[in-house]
C-alpha positions in Angstrom: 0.0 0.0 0.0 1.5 3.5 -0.5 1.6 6.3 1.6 -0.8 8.7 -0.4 -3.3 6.0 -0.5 -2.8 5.0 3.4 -3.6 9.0 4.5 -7.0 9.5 6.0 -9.3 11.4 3.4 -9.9 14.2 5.5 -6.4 15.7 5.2 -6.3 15.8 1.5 -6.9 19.2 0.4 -6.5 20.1 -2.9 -3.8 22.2 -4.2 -6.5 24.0 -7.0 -8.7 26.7 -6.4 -12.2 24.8 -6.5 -15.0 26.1 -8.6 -16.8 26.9 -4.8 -14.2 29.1 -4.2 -14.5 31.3 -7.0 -17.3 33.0 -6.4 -15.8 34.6 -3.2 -13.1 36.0 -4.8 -14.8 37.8 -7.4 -16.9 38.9 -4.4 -14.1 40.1 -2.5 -12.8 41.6 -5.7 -16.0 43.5 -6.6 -15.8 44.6 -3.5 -12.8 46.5 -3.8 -13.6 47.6 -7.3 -16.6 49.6 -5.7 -14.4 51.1 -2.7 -12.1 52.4 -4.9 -14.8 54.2 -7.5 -16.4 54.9 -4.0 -13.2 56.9 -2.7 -12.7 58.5 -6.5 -16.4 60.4 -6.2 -15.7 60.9 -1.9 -16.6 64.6 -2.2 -19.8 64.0 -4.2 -21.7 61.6 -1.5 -19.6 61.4 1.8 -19.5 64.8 3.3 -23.2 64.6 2.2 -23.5 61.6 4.4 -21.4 63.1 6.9 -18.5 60.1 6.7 -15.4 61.4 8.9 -12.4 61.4 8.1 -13.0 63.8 5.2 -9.5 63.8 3.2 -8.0 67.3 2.6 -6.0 66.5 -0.7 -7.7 64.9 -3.5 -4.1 63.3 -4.3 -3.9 60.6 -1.6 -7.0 59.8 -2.4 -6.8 58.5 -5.9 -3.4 56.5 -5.2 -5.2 54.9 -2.3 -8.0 54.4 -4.9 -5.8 53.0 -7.0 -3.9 50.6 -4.7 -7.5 49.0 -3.8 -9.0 48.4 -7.0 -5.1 47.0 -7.9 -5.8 45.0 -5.1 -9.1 43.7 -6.3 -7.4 42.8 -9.6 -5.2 40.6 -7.5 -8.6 38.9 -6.0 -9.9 38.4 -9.9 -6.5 37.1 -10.9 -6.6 34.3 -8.1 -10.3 33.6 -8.7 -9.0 32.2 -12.3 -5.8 30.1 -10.9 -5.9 30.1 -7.0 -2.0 28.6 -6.9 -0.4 30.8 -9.0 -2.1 34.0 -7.3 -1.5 32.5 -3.4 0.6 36.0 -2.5 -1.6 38.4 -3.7 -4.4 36.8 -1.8 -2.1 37.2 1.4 -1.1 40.7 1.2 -5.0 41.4 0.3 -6.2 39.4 3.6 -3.0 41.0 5.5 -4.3 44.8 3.7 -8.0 44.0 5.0 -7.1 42.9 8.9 -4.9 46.2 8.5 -7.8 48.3 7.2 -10.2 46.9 9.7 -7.8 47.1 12.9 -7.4 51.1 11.4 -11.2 51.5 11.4 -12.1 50.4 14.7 -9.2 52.2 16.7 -10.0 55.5 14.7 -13.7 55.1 15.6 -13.0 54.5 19.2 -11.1 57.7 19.4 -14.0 59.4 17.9 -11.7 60.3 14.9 -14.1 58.1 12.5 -17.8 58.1 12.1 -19.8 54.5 12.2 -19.6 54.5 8.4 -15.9 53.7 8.1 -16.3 51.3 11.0 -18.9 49.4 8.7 -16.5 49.3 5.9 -13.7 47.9 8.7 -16.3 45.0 9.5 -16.8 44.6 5.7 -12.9 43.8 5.5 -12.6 42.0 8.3 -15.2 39.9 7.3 -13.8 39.0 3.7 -10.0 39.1 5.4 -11.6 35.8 7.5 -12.8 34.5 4.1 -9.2 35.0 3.4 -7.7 33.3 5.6 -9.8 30.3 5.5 -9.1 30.1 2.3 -5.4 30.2 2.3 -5.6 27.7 5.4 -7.7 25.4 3.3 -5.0 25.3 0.0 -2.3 25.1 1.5 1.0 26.4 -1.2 3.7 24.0 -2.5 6.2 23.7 0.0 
């Protein structure tokens, strides 16, 4: 008998991103596609809404714009080959515990209002989708 087919079925995982997973990605993606046209119109519908932090230069703004939806691209390249994509996935679930952990101290200093905190929970919740991902395809080692 050899060892592959002596190990216990419940530890195989498989080394592919499954079709299941796929839609979460793109999810997670689209997500961050909307942030970042959200943050690119900020002065047309947040102040409006009263979302705190307001930026004071429009220039920080559209490179963090940018380095979202960039990130989201990473999220859409993974949700067509899993494996080959593995690092962008973790410095996207890495970038979303950050983002969250940012949100919730800013909003408990009063420095945020509950709308960025929302957004925080949003990433956390897809940086958890993240992880349990990464922890359930494991890379080559």
């Amino acid at each position: 008998m050899s060892a592959s087919a002596a190990a216990p079925k419940a530890f195989a995982m498989p080394l592919a991103s499954p079709s299941t997973d796929r839609p979460f990605l793109l999810a997670t993606a689209g997500f961050n596609y909307v942030a970042a046209a959200a943050l690119l119109v900020w002065p047309l519908w947040f102040d409006a809404l009263g979302v705190r932090p307001s930026p004071d230069n429009g220039l920080w703004l559209v490179l963090f714009a940018g380095a979202v939806a960039a990130l989201g691209y990473g999220y859409t390249l993974a949700a067509g080959d899993f494996a080959r994509h593995r690092g962008l996935v973790q410095i996207g679930a890495i970038v979303k515990l950050w983002a969250f952990a940012v949100a919730v101290v800013w909003w408990l200093a009063g420095a945020a209002s509950w709308h960025l905190l929302l957004v925080g929970i949003t990433d956390l919740i897809f940086a958890l989708g993240l992880i349990r991902l990464l922890l359930r395809l494991p890379g080559e080692a």
